[in-house]
N, C-alpha and C positions, 0 to 999 in steps of 0.2 A: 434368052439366057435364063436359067435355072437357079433363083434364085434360092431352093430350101435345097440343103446339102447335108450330106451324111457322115459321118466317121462310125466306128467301130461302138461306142457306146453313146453316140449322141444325134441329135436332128439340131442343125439351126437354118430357121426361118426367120423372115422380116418380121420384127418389131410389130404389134398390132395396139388398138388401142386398150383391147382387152385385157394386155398384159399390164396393166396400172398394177395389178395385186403382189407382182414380181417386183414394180418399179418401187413400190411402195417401201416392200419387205428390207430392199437393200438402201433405197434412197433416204430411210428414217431411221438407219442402223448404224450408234459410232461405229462400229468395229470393221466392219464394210466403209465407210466414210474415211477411214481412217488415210487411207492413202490414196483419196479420190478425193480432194479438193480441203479434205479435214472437215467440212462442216456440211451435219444433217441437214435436211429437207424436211418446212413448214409439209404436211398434208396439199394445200392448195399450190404449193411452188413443186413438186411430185405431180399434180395434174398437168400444172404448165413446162415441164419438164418432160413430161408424156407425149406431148401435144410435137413438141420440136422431133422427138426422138423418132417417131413414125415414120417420118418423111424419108423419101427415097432422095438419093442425086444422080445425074452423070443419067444413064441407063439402067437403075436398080444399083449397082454396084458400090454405091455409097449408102454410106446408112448404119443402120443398128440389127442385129441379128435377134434373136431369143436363143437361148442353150436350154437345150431338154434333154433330159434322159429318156435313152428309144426304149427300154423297159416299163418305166413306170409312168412315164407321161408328167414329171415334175419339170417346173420352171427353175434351172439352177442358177439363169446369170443372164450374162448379156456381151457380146463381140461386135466390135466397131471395127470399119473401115469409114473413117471420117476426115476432113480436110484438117489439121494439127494447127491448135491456135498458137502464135507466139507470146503476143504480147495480151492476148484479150485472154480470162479466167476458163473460160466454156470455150465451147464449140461456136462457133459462127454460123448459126443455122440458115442466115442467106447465103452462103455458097451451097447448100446445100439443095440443089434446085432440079427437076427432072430435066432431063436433055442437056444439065450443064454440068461438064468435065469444069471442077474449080482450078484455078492456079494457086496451088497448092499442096503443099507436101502432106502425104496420104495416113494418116497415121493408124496402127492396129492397136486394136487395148479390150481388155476385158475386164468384167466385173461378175464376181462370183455371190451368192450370199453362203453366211458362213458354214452352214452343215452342206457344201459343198467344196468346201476348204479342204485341200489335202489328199483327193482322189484322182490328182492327175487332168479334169477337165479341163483347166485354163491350157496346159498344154498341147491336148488334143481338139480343144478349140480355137484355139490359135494355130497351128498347124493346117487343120482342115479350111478356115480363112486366108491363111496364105496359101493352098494350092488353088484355091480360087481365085484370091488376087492376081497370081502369076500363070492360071494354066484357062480361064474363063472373061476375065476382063485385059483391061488395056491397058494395064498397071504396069510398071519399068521399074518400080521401087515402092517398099514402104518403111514406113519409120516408126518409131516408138519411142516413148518416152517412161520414164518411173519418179516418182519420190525418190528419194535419196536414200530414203532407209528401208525401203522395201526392198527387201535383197530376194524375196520368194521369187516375185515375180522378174525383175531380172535373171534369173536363173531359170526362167521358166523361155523367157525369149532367145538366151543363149541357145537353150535344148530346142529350141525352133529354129534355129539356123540365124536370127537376127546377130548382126555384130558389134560389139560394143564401139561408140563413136565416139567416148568423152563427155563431158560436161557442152550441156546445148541450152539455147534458150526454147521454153516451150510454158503456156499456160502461165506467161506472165511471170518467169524467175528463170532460176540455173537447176539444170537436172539431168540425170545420166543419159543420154539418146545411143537410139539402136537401130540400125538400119540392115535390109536386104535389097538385093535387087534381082530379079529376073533370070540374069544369069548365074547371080550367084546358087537361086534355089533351084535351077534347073542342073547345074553342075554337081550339088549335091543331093539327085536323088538316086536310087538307087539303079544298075541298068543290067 
């Protein structure tokens, strides 16, 4: 399986450890923070936050991406296909394990920093994530989640084919979820 993948103005590859300078840039920035847990990242908890993010699961197909622009070679963000925590804050990085498919609902989600805001990427990053969810791995569904008042990014998962599910639990509270499945995004591509 091929895990670096391409769209039209981007490359996302697995997470490396090199990438600390990207992790850094968004994980110690309110503005970027704002609707990813609300609270920055100590320097040393960005190392230890690096450290979990690496890691592969399942066959590769779990994990953390990097977003690049295939032009100029800049680090713009970050694309998860990660197991969705309910009731815990974070990720649960022991499901996150090589050779193990977790029990649990798969969730897609991206994080941009900000002079990457507003150019369309989370879109076309998230899109190019789901036809590898659904047309390269063993994936039947994925789900997503937003803050309540981030209305960009739910509108960005609409325009990806996700459909709004209601008020869900996720991340330890209540929050809008979006789910797709398999067939649904095979039915809507184009033929």
């Amino acid at each position: 399986m091929n895990l670096v993948m391409e769209s039209e103005r981007l490359r996302l590859r697995p997470l490396e450890a090199d990438d600390i300078d990207l992790g850094s840039e968004m994980l110690t920035d309110p503005d970027v923070m704002r609707f990813v847990g609300g609270e920055t990242y100590a320097p040393e908890r960005v190392l230890e936050e690096m450290e979990h993010a690496v890691r592969r699961g399942a066959d590769g197909w779990i994990g953390v991406w990097c977003v690049i622009d295939k032009a100029t070679g800049e680090k713009l963000g970050t694309a998860i296909l990660l197991p969705l925590p309910i009731e815990e804050r974070d990720t649960n990085w022991d499901l996150v394990q090589p050779g193990l498919r977790p029990d649990a609902e798969i969730e897609i989600g991206y994080v941009f920093k900000k002079t990457a805001w507003g150019k369309g990427y989370a879109t076309e990053a998230c899109t190019r994530l789901l036809r590898f969810a659904f047309e390269e791995s063993p994936l039947d569904e994925v789900v997503a989640v937003t803050a309540p008042e981030n209305h960009k990014s739910q509108h960005v998962l609409g325009k990806c084919g996700l459909r709004r599910e209601g008020q869900r639990r996720a991340y330890s509270g209540d929050c809008p979820g979006f789910r797709i499945t398999r067939d649904q995004w095979l039915a809507a591509l184009p033929t």
